[in-house]
Backbone as XML, in Angstrom:
<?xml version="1.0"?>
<chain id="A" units="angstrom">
  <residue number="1" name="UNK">
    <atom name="N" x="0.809" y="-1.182" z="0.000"/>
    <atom name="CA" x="0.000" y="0.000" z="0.000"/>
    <atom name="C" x="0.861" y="1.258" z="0.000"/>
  </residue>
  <residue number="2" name="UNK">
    <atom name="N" x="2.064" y="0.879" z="0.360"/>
    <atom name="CA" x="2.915" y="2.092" z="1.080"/>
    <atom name="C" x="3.158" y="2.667" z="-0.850"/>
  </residue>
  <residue number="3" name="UNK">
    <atom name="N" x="3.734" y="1.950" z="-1.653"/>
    <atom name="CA" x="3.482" y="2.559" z="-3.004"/>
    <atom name="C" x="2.415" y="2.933" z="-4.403"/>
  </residue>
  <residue number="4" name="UNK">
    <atom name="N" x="1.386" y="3.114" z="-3.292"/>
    <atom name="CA" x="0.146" y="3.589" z="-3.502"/>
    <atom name="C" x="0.146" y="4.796" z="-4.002"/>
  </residue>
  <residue number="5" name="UNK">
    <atom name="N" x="1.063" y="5.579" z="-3.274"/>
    <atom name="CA" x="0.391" y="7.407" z="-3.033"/>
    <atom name="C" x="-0.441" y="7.275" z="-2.307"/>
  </residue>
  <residue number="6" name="UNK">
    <atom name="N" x="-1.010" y="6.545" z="-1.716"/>
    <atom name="CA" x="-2.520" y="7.005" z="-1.434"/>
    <atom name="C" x="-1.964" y="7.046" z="0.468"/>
  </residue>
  <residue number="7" name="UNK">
    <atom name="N" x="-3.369" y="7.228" z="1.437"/>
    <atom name="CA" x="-3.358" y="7.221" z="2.617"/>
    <atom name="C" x="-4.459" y="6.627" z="2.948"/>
  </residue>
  <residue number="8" name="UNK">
    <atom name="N" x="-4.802" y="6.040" z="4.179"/>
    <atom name="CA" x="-5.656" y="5.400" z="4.509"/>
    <atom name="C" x="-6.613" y="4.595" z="3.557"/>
  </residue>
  <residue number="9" name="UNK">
    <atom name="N" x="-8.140" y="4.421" z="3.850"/>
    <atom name="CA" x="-8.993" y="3.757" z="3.198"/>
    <atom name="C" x="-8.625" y="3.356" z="1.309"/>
  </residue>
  <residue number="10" name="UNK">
    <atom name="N" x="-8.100" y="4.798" z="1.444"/>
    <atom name="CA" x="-7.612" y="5.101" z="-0.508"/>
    <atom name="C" x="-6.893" y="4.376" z="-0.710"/>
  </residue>
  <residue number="11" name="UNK">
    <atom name="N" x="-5.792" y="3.676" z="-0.096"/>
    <atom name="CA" x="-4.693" y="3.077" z="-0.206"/>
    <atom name="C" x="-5.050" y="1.338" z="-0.334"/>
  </residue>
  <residue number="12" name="UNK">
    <atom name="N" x="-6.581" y="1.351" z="-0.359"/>
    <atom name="CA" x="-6.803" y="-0.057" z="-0.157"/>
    <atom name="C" x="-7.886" y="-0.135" z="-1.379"/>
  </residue>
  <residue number="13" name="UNK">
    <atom name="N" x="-8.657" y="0.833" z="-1.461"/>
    <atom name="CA" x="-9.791" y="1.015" z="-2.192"/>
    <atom name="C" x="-9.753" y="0.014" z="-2.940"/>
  </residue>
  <residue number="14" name="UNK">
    <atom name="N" x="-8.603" y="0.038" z="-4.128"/>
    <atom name="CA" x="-8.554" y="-0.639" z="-5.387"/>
    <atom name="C" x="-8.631" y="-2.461" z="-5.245"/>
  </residue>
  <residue number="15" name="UNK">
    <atom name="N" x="-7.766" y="-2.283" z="-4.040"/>
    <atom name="CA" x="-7.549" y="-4.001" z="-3.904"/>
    <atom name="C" x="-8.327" y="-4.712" z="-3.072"/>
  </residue>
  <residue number="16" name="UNK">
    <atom name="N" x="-8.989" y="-3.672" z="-2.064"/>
    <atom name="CA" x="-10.439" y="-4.736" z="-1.137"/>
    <atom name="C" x="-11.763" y="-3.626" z="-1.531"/>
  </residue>
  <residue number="17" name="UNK">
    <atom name="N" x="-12.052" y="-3.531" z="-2.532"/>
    <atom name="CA" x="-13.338" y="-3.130" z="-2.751"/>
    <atom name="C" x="-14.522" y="-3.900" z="-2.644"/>
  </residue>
  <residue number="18" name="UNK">
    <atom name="N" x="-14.310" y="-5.207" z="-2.684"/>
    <atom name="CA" x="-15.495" y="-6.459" z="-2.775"/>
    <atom name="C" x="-16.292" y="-6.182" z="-0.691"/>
  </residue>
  <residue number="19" name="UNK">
    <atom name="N" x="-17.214" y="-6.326" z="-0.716"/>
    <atom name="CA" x="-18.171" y="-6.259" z="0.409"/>
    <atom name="C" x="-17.205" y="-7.209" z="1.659"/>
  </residue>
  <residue number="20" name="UNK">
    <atom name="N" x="-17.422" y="-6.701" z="2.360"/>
    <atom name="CA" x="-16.150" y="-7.192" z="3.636"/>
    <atom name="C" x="-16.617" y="-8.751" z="3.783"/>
  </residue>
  <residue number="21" name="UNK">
    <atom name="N" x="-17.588" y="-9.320" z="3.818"/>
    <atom name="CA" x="-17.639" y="-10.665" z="4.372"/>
    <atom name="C" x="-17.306" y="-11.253" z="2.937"/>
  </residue>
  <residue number="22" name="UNK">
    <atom name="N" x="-17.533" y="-11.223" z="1.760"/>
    <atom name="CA" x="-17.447" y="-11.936" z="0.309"/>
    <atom name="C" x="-15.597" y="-11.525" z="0.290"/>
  </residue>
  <residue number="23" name="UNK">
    <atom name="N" x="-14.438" y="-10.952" z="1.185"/>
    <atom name="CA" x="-13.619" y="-10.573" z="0.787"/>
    <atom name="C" x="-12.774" y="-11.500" z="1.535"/>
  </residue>
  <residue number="24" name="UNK">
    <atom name="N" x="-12.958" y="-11.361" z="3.042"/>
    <atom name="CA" x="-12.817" y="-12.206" z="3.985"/>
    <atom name="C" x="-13.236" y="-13.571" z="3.882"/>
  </residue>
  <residue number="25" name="UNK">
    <atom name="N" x="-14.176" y="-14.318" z="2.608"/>
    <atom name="CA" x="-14.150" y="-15.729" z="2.927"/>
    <atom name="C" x="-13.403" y="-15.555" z="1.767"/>
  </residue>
  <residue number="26" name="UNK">
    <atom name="N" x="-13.163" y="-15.387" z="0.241"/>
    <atom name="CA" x="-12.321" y="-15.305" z="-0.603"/>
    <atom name="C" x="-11.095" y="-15.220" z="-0.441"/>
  </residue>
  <residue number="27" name="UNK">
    <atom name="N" x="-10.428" y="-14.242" z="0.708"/>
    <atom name="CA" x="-9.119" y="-14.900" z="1.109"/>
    <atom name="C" x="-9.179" y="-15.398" z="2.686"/>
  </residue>
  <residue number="28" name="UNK">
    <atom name="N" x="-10.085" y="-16.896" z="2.723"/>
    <atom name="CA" x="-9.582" y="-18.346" z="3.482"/>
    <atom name="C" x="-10.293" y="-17.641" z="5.265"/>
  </residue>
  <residue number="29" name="UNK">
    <atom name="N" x="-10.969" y="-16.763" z="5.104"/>
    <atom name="CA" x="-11.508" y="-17.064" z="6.625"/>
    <atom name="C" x="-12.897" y="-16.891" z="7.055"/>
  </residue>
  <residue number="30" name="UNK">
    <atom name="N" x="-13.510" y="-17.460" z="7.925"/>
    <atom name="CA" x="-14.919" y="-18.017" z="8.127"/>
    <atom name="C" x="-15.587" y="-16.621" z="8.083"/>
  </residue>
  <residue number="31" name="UNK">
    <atom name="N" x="-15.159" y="-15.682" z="8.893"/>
    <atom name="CA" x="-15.830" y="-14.034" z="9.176"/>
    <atom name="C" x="-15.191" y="-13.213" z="9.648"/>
  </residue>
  <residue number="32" name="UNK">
    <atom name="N" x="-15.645" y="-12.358" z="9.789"/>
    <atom name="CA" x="-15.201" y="-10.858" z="10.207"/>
    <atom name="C" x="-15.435" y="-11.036" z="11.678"/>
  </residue>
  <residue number="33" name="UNK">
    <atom name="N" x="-14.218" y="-10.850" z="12.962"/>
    <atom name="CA" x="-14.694" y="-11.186" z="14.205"/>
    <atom name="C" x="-15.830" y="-10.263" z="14.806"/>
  </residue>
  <residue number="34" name="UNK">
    <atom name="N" x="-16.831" y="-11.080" z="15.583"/>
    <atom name="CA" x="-17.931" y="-10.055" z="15.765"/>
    <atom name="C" x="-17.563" y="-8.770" z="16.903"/>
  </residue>
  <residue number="35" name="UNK">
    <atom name="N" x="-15.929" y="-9.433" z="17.439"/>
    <atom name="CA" x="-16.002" y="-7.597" z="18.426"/>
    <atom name="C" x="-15.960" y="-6.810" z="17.370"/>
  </residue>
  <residue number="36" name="UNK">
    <atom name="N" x="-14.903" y="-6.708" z="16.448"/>
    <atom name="CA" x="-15.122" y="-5.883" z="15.030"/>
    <atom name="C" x="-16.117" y="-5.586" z="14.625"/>
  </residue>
  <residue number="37" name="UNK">
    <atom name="N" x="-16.799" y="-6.380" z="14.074"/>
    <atom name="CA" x="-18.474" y="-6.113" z="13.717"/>
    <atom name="C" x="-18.864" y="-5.289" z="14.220"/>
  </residue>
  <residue number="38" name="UNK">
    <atom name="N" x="-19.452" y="-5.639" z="15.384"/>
    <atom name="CA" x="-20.245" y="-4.807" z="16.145"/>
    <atom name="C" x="-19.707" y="-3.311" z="17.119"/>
  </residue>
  <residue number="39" name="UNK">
    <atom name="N" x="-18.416" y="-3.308" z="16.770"/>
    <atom name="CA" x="-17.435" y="-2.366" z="17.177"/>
    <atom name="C" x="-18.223" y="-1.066" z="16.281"/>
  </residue>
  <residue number="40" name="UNK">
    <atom name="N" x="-17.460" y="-1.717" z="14.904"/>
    <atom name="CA" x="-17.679" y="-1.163" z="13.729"/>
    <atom name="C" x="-19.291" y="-0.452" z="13.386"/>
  </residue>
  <residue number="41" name="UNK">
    <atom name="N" x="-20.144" y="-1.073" z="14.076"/>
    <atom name="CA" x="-21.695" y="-0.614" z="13.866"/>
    <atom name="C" x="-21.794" y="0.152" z="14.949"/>
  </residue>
  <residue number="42" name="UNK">
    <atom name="N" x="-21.324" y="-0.085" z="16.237"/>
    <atom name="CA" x="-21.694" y="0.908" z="17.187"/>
    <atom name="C" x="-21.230" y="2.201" z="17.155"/>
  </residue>
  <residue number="43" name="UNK">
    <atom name="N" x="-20.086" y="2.338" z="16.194"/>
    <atom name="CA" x="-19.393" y="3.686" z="15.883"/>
    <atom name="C" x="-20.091" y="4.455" z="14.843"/>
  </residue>
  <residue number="44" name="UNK">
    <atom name="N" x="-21.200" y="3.824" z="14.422"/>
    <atom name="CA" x="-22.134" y="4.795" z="13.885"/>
    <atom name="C" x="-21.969" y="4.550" z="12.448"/>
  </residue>
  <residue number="45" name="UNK">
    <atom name="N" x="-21.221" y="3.635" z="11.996"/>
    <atom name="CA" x="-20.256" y="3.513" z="10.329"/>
    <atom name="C" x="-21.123" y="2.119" z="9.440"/>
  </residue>
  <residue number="46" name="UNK">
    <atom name="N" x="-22.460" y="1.795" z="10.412"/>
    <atom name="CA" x="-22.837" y="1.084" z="9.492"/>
    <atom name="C" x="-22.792" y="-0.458" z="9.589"/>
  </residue>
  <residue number="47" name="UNK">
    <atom name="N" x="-23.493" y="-1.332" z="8.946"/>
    <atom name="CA" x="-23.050" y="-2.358" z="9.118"/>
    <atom name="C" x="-22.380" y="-3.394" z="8.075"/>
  </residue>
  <residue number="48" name="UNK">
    <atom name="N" x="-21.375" y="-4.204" z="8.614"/>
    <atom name="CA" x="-20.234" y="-4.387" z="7.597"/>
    <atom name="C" x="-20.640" y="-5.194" z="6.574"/>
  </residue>
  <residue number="49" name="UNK">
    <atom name="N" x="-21.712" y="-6.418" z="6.756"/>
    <atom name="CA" x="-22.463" y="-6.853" z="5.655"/>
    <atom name="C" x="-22.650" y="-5.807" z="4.259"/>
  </residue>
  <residue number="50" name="UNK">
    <atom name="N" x="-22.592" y="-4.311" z="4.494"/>
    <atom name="CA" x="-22.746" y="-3.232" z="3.166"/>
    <atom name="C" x="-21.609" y="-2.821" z="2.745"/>
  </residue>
  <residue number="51" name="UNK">
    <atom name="N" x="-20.525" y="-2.631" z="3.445"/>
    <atom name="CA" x="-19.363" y="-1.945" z="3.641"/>
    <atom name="C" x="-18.286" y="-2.677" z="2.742"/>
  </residue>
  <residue number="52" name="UNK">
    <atom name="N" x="-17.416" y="-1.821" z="1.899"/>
    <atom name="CA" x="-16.465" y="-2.722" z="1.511"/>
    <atom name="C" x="-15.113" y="-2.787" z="2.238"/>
  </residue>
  <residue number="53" name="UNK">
    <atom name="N" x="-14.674" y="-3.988" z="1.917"/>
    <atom name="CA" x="-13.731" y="-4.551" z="3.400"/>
    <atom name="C" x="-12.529" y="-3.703" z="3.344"/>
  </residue>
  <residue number="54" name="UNK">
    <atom name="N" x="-12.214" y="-2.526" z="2.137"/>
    <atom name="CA" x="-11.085" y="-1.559" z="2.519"/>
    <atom name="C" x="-11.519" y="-0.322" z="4.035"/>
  </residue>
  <residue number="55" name="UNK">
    <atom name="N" x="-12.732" y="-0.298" z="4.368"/>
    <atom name="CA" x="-13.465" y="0.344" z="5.226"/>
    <atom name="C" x="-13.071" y="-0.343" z="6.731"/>
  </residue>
  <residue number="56" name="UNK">
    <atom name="N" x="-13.506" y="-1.782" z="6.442"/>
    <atom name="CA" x="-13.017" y="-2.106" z="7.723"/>
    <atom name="C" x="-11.485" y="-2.603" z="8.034"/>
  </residue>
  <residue number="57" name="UNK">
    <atom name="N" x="-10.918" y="-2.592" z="7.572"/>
    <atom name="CA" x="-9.728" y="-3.039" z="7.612"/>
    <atom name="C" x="-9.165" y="-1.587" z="7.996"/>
  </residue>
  <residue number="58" name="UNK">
    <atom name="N" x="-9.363" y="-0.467" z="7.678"/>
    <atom name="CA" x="-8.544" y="0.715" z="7.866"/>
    <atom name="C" x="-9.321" y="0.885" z="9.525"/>
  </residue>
  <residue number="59" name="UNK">
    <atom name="N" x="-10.929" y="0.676" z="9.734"/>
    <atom name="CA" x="-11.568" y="1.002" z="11.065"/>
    <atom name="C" x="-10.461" y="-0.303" z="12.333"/>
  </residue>
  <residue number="60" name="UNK">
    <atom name="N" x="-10.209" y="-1.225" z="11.814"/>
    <atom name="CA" x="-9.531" y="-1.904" z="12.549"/>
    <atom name="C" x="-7.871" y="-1.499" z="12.574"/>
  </residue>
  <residue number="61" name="UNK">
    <atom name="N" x="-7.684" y="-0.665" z="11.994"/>
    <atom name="CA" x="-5.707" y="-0.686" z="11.781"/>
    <atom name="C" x="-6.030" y="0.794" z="12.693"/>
  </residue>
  <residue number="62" name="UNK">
    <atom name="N" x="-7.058" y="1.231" z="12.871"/>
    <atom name="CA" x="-6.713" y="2.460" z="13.264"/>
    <atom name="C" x="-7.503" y="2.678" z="15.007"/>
  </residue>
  <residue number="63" name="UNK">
    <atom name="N" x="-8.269" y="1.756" z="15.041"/>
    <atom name="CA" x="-9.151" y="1.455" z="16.942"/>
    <atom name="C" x="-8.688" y="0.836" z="17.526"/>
  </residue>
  <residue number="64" name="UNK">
    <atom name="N" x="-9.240" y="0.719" z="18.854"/>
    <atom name="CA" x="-8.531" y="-0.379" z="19.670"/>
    <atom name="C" x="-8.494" y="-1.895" z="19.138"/>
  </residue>
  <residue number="65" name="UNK">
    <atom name="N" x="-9.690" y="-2.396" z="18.174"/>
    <atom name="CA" x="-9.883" y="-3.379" z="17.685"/>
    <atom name="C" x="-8.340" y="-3.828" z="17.129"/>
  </residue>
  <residue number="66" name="UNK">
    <atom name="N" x="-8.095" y="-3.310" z="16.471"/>
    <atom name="CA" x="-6.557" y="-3.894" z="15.891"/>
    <atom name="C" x="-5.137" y="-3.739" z="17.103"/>
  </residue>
  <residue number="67" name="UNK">
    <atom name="N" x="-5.555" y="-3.263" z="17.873"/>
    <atom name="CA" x="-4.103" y="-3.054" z="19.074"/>
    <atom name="C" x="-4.802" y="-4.136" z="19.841"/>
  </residue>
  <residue number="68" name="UNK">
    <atom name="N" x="-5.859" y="-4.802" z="19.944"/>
    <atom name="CA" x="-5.855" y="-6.461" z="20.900"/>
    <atom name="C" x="-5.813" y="-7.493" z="19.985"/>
  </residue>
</chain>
């Protein structure tokens, strides 16, 4: 990502645009953990079933969710 140009979410856009759970079983894992999930919805951002998985992946690199 780092030779992107880009910053945050932008920096992913191109390569996880597919809907976060169709992205996450496509590369090899059952789901999106539900503290995430529901992390992610209680912050007001929606729920990740709509969201494409460059969204959550940047909400997790950047909350407490990704520092446990």
């Amino acid at each position: 990502m780092k030779n992107s140009g880009h910053f945050g979410v932008h920096a992913l856009s191109e390569v996880a645009s597919h809907l976060a759970p169709d992205y996450v079983e496509h590369h090899g894992l059952k789901s999106i953990p539900k503290s995430v999930a529901h992390g992610y919805t209680a912050s007001g951002y929606g729920f990740i079933q709509h969201m494409p998985y460059a969204y959550i992946h940047e909400f997790t690199r950047t909350s407490m969710a990704g520092k446990i």
